[in-house]
N, C-alpha and C positions, 0 to 999 in steps of 0.2 A: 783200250782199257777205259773205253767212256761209261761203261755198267760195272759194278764191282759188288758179286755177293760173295760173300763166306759163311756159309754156314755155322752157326755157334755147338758149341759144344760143353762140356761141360765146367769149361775154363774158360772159354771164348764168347763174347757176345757174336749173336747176331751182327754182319756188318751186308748194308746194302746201300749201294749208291745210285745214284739215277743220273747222270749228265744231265741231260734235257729238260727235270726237274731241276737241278740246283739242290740236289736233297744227299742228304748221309747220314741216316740211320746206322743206329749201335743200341741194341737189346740185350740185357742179360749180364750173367759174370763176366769179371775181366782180372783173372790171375793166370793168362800162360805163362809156362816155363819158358818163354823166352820175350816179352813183350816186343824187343827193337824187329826182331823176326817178324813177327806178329802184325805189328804195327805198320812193318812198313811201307805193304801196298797202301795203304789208307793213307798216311802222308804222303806218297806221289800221286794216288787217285789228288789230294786235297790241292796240293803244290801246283798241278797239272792245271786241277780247273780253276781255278785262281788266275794261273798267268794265260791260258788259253782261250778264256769264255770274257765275259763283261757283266755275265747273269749274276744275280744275288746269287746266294749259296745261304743252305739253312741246312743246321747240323740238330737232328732230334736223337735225343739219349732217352735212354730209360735201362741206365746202369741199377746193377742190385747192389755188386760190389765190385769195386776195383784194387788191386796190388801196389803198392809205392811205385813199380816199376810202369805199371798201366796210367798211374796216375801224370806222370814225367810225358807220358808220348802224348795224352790228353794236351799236356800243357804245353806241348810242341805244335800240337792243332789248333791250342787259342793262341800261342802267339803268330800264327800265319794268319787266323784270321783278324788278328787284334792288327796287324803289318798291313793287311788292303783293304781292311773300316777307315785307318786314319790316314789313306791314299782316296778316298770316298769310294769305297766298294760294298756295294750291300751285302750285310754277313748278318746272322743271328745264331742263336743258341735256344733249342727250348728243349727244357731238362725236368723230364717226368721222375715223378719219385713215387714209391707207395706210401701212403700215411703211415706205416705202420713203420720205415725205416728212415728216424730223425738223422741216420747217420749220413746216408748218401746227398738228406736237404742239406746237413751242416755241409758235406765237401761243396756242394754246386752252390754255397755259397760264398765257400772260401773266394772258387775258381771265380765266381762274379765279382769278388772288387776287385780283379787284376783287369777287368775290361770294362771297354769303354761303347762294346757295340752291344747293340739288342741282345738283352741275357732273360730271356725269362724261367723261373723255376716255379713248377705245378703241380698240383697232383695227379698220378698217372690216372689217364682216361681208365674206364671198368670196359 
C-alpha cells in the first residue's frame, strides 16, 4: 500500500498518495457517511509511512468543505504528524483555499495554532 488513490466523489475528496514522493494529497468535499470508514486507509497509509521511511512527508489540501466528523480524522492526521516533527521528522502542511471560501481559510487556521511544524495556508493555484 505504498500508492493510495481513491477517487472522490461527491462526498469524498480526492485522496492520492505517493510513497516515494512523501506526498498526500486531498481535493474536494469531505462529508462521508461514515468518516472513521473513510478515513481509514489514509491514517495507516500516513502511520505506515511515518514509522517506515525517514523521508519528509508533505500533506497538500485543497478541501472545499469538511463534516465535524471529517474534521476529527484531519485532526488525528496532525496529531501524527505534530508526534514525528517534535521526534525531528520533516512534515508540513500546505493548505490551498479558494478566495472566495473565508470559511475553510478560518478552519486551516484553527487547525495551525495547534501545530508546531511547517503550516502553510494559500490561495489555491488557478
Amino acid at each position: 500500500m505504498t500508492i493510495l488513490n481513491i477517487p472522490g466523489t461527491q462526498s469524498t475528496p480526492t485522496i492520492s498518495a505517493d510513497w516515494e514522493a512523501g506526498l498526500l494529497k486531498m481535493d474536494g468535499d469531505s462529508y462521508p457517511e461514515n468518516s472513521f470508514e473513510f478515513f481509514g486507509e489514509i491514517l495507516v497509509w500516513v502511520e505506515r509511512f511515518l514509522a517506515e521511511t525517514s523521508r519528509p512527508l508533505r500533506l497538500e489540501l485543497q478541501l472545499i468543505y469538511m463534516n465535524t466528523s471529517s474534521v476529527k480524522a484531519m485532526m488525528d492526521i496532525f496529531d501524527m504528524l505534530e508526534d514525528a516533527h517534535v521526534r525531528g521528522r520533516g512534515v508540513r502542511v500546505d493548505w490551498y483555499y479558494h478566495p472566495r471560501n473565508e470559511r475553510v481559510k478560518m478552519l486551516a487556521e484553527e487547525f495551525r495554532e495547534d501545530c508546531s511544524f511547517p503550516f502553510e495556508i494559500a490561495v489555491q493555484p488557478s
